[in-house]
C-alpha atoms as one frame of an Amber mdcrd trajectory, in Angstrom:
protein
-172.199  38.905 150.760-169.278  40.925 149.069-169.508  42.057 145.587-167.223
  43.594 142.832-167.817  44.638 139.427-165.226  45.887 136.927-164.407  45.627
 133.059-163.308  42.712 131.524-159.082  43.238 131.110-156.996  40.019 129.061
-154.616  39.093 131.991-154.659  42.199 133.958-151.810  42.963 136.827-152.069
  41.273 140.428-154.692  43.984 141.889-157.760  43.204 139.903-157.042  39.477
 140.888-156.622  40.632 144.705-160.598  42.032 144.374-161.581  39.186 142.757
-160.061  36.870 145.270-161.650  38.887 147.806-165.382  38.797 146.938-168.022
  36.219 146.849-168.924  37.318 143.467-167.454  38.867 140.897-169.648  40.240
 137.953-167.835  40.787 134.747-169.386  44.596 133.556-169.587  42.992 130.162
-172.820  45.844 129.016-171.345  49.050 129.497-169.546  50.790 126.513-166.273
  49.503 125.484-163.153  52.073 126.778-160.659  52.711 124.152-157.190  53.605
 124.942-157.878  51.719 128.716-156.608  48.480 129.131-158.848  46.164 128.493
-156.335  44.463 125.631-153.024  45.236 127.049-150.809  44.986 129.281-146.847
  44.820 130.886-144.530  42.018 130.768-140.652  41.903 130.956-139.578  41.451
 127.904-135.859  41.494 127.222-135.361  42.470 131.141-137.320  45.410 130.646
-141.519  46.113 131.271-142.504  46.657 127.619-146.467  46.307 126.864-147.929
  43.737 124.761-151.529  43.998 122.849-153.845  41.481 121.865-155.915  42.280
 118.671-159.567  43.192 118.872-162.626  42.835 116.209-165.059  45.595 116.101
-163.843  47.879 118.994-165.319  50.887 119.262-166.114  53.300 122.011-170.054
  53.453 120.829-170.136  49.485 121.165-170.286  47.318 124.564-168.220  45.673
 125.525-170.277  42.142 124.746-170.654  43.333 120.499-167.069  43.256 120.272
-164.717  40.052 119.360-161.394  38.670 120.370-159.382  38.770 116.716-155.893
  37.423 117.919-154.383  34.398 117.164-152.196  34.767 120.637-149.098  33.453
 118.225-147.167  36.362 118.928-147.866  37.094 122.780-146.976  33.050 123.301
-143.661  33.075 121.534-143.020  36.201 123.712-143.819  34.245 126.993-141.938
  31.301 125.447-138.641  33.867 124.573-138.569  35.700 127.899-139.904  33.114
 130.494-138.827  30.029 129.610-136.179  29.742 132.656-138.802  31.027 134.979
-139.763  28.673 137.895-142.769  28.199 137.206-142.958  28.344 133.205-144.504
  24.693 132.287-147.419  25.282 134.842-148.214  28.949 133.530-147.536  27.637
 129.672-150.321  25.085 130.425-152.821  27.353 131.997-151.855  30.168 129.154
-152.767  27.230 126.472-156.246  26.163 127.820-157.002  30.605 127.919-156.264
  31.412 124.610-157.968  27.874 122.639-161.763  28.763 124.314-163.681  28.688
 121.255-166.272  31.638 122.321-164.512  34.950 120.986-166.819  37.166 122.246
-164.435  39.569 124.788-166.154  39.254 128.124-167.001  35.505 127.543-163.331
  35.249 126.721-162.109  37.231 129.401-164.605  35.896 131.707-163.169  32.340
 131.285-159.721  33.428 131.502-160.720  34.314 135.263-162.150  31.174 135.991
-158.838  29.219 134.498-156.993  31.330 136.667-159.335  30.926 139.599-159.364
  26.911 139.115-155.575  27.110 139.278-155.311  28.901 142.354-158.301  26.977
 143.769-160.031  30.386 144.337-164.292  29.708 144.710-165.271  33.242 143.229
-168.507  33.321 141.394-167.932  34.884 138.079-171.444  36.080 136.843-171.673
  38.630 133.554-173.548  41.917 134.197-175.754  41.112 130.822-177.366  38.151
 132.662-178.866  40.103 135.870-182.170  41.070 135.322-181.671  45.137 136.220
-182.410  48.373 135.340-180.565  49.264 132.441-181.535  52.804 132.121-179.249
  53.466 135.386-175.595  54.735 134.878-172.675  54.750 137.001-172.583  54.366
 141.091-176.543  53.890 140.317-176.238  51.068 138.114-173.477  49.245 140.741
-175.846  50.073 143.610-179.018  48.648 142.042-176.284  45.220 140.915-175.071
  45.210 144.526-179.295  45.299 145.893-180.451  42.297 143.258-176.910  40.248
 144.150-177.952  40.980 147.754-175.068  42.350 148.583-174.239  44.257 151.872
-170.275  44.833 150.978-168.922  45.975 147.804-164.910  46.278 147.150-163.313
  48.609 144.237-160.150  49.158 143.350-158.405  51.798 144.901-159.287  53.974
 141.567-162.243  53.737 142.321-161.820  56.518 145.779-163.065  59.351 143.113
-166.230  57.949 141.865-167.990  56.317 144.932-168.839  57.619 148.040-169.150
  55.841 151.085-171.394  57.787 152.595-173.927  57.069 149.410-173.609  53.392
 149.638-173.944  53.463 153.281-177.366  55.060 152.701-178.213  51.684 150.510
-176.758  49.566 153.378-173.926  48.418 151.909-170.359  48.826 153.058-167.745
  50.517 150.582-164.084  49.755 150.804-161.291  50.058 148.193-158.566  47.505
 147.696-155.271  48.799 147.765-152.221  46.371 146.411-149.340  46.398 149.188
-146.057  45.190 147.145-144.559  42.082 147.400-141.068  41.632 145.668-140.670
  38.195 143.829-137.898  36.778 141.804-138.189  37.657 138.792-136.064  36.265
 135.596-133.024  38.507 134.554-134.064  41.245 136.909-132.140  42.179 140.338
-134.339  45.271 140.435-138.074  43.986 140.900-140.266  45.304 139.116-143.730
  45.602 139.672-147.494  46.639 138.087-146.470  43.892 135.792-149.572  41.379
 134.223-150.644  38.667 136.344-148.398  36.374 133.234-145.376  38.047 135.268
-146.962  36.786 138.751-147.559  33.358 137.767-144.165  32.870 135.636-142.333
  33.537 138.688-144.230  31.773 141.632-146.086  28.868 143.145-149.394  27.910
 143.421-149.193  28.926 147.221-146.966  31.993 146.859-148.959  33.495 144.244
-152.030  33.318 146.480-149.874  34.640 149.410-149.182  37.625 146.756-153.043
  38.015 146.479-154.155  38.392 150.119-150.924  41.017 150.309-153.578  44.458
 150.462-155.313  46.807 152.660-158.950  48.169 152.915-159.065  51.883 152.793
């Protein structure tokens, strides 16, 4: 059983897809303070040929909240008449359009839930089987912080592997997860080049919106298995 954990992001870039891909389950860390400045409501797209970040608005955010007390306060007018100004002669603009539509009209606004959803559109799509569970429904010990709190998620989820991001190299320690039994490894994002509209350059780190503008079904899962264990 292989298990990852993370924040809830709005359409992150291809990496945090690659370690959700990868596991068996996936638990959104939706009770954990909220990070401010992070990027839980941003991201890059090309916008006029060039990576320029876009924001989604938030309700109520606020490092002293979690993440599950604050709401999604965007109407997503602005981000989809960007997608609809830049990628319209991408190849694969209808599909992503579609997929982008059925994302931003879930009627639960709460930012995990929201997020969380987003995930499974984009898992459905892909035909990807990931469980998606939300850290605030596992019965666990709350009082726990940091590698602690993942352990004692990994333990309940029964979990003998658990995959991070390659960020994730200065907080965790093999050696401490290997006492729990549980292998440690970090994904780490080997890139791909794609065709990408107006660009000759290629440029990458971009939102998975960039990824799915500009490839298949197939090619954007072939971009997903593209990483190494470390």
């Amino acid at each position: 059983m292989t298990v990852g954990i993370m924040q809830p992001y709005f359409m992150p870039y291809i990496g945090y897809f690659q370690l959700i891909k990868s596991v068996d389950k996936y638990v959104v860390y939706d009770d954990v303070n909220y990070i401010k400045g992070g990027w839980v409501s941003r991201n890059n797209l090309l916008i006029n040929g060039e990576k320029q970040m876009f924001t989604i608005v938030l309700k109520g955010a606020s490092p002293n909240k979690l993440f599950n007390e604050i709401e999604i306060g965007d109407d997503f007018k602005k981000l989809m008449k960007t997608l609809h100004m830049n990628y319209s002669k991408s190849s694969n603009f209808e599909e992503t359009m579609a997929l982008m539509e059925k994302i931003i009209s879930f009627p639960n606004k709460q930012l995990p839930l929201f997020i969380a959803n987003s995930f499974r559109e984009i898992l459905g799509y892909l035909s990807i089987d990931t469980e998606i569970i939300m850290s605030s429904n596992i019965q666990k010990d709350n009082t726990l912080k940091g590698k602690d709190k993942v352990l004692n998620i990994c333990n309940i989820l029964g979990a003998d592997t658990y995959y991070n991001a390659i960020g994730g190299q200065e907080l965790y320690s093999k050696k401490e997860f290997k006492e729990h039994n549980i292998t440690l490894s970090f994904i780490e994002t080997i890139i791909q080049p794609y065709a990408q509209m107006h660009n000759t350059n290629f440029v990458p780190g971009l939102s998975i919106i960039d990824v799915l503008m500009n490839n298949s079904k197939q090619n954007v899962n072939l971009l997903l298995d593209s990483f190494v264990l470390r």
